[in-house]
C-alpha positions as CSV (number, residue, x, y, z in Angstrom):
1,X,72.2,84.3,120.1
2,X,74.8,87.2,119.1
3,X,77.6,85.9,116.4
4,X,80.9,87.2,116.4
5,X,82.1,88.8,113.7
6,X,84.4,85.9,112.4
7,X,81.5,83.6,112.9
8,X,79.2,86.0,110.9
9,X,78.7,85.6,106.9
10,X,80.6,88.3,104.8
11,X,77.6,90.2,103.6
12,X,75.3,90.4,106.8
13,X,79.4,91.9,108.3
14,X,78.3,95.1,106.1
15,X,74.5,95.6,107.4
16,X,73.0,97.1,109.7
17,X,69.9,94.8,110.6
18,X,70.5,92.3,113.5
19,X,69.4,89.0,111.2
20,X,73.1,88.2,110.7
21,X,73.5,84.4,109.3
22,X,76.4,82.0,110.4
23,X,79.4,82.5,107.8
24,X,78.3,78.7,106.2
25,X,75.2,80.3,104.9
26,X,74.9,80.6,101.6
27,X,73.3,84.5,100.7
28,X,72.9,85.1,97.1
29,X,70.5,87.7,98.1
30,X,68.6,90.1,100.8
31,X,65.7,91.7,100.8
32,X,66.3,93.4,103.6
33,X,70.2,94.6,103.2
34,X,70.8,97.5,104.4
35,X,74.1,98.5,104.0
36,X,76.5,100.6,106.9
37,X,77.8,104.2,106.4
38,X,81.3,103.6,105.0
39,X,82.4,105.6,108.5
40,X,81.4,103.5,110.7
41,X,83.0,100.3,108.7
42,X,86.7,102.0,108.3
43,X,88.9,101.2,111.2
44,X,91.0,104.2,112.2
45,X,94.1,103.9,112.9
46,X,96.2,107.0,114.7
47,X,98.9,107.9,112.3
48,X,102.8,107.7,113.9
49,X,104.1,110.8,113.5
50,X,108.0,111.2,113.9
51,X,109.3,112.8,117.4
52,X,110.8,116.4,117.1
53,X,114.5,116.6,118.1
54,X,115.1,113.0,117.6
55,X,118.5,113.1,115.4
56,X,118.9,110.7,112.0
């Protein structure tokens, strides 16, 4: 059964590994953690740049 993020517990959101726990589980800790590369956990977001020729 795949868990949607909202439905997943805050720590297994970060890793990797496909043993994600419900988000009433209580994780103090994991063995097997294994954390994401910070790039592929940052959402990116084009940056709005103003128009040229567009008057104040």
């Amino acid at each position: 059964m795949k868990l949607k993020e909202e439905e997943m517990n805050r720590l297994c959101r970060t890793c990797r590994k496909k043993c994600k726990q419900t988000r009433v589980a209580l994780i103090t800790s994991c063995p097997q953690y294994a954390p994401l590369p910070l790039d592929l956990r940052t959402t990116w977001k084009q940056q709005e740049l103003p128009l040229w020729g567009k008057s104040r």
